[in-house]
N, C-alpha and C positions, 0 to 999 in steps of 0.2 A: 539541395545540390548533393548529389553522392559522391560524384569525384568532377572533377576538371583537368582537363590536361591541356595547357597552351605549349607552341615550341617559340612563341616570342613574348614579351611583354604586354599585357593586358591593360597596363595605366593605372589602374586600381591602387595603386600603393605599395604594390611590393615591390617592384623595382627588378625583377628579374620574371622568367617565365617558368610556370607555374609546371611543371613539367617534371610527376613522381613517376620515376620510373620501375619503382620497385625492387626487392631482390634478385630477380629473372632477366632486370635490364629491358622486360620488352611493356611494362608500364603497367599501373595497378590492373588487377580485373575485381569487379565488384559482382555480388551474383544477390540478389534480393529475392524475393516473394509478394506476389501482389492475390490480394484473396478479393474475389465479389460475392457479396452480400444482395441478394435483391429482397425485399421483406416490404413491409405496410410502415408505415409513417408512426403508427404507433408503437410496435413494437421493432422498429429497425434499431432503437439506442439500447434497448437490452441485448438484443440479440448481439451487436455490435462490441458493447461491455465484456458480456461473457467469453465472447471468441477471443477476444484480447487477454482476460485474466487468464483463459485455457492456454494457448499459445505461449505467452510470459512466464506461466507455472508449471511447465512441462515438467514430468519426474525427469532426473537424475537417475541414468541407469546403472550400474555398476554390476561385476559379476565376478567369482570366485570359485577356487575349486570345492566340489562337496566334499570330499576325505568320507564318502561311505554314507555319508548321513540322508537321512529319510524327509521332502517335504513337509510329512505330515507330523515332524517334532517339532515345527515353530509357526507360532501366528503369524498366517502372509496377510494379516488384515488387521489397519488398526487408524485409530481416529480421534486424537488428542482434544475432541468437540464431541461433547455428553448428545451435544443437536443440534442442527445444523444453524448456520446465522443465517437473516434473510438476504436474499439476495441481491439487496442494493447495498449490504455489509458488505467489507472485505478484509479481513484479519490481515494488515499490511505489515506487523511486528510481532514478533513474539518469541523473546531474547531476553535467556539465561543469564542475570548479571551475578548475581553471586548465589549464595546458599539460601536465601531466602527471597530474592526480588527479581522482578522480572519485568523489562521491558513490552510493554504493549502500548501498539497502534492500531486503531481502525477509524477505517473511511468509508463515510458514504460516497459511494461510486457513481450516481448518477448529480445529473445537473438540474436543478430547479424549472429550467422550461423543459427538459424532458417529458412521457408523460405520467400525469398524473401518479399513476400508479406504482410506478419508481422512485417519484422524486419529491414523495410525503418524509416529513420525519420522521426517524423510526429510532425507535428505545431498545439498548439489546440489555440485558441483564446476565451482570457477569457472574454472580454467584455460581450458578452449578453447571456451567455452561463449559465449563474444562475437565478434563481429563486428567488424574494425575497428580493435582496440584490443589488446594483449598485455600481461597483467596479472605485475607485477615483482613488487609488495609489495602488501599487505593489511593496516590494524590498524581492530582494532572501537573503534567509538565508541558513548556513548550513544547513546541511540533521536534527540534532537534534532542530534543530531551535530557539536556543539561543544567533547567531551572525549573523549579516549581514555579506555574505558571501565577500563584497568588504573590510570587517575589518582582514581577514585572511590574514595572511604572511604566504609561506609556507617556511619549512628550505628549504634551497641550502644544498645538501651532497656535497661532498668532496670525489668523490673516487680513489683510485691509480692508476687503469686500464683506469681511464677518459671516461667511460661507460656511456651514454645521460639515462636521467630516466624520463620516459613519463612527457611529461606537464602535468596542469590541464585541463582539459574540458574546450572549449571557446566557449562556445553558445551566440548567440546575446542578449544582456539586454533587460528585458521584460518593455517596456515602454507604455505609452497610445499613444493614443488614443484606441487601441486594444488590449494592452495588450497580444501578441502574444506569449507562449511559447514552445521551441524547445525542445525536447527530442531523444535522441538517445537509440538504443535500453537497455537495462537494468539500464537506468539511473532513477533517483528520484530526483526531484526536490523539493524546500521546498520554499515556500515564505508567508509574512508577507502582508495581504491584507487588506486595508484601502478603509470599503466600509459605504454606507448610507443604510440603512435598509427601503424597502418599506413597506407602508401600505398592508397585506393583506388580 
């Protein structure tokens, strides 16, 4: 539902009618975009993915006066990624927390019945894959990223039927020399990166 506008009571629970009229007085107006996609069945969830990460990650325009200066005294190109992640990556964090650590998230983007081709696991390796920064140490955190995830206990239920309740996820520990981390499809990963920042 985008909006709703009743001028009497609907019965639902609120007790009065539902009826935003907005700043204007003459009631909200909502304006959306609706995009079609028509593609093959195979590749309709990538296609589908991308429009969406494109669309969400639009640049941020900004614009100022030049005072004289020439385009050609600064780098309009730059790319904090040594090479490109693959495409069912998607670099969802990557947050300055102090002088030497840095938050990092990625997610693999597609979903396990997607096809095939998307929704293998895939290994990205963080060593030299940055720009900038030279990564020392790595530990994972939860997905909120305020515990190291080897500090989590999970409860044990107890149920009467003695019904098995999925494990956790047991992906290999991301350790150096390379730093290699595992993703299965729709998972997100969160870890706490301990790096040296290059001159650049």
């Amino acid at each position: 539902m985008v909006h709703r506008r009743l001028l009497h009571d609907d019965k639902r629970g609120v007790g009065e009618p539902l009826n935003e009229t907005g700043v204007s007085g003459d009631g909200l107006i909502i304006r959306g975009k609706h995009l079609l996609m028509l593609d093959t069945v195979d590749s309709s969830a990538y296609a589908q993915r991308m429009m969406a990460e494109e669309l969400m990650m639009i640049p941020e325009l900004s614009f100022t006066s030049n005072d004289g200066l020439q385009l050609s005294d600064y780098n309009l190109k730059y790319s904090g990624l040594s090479a490109p992640l693959p495409d069912n990556v998607h670099l969802l964090t990557l947050e300055h927390l102090d002088q030497s650590t840095i938050l990092l998230r990625l997610d693999h983007q597609f979903e396990s019945t997607d096809p095939e081709k998307w929704s293998n696991n895939v290994d990205v390796k963080l060593k030299d894959l940055f720009v900038g920064f030279t990564i020392k140490d790595v530990t994972e955190l939860a997905l909120g990223g305020n515990v190291a995830l080897s500090d989590i206990k999970k409860l044990q239920w107890q149920t009467t039927d003695k019904e098995t309740v999925p494990g956790p996820f047991n992906f290999p520990p991301v350790t150096g020399p390379d730093f290699i981390v595992s993703l299965s499809p729709m998972i997100i990963r969160t870890f706490n990166v301990t790096v040296d920042f290059n001159q650049l």
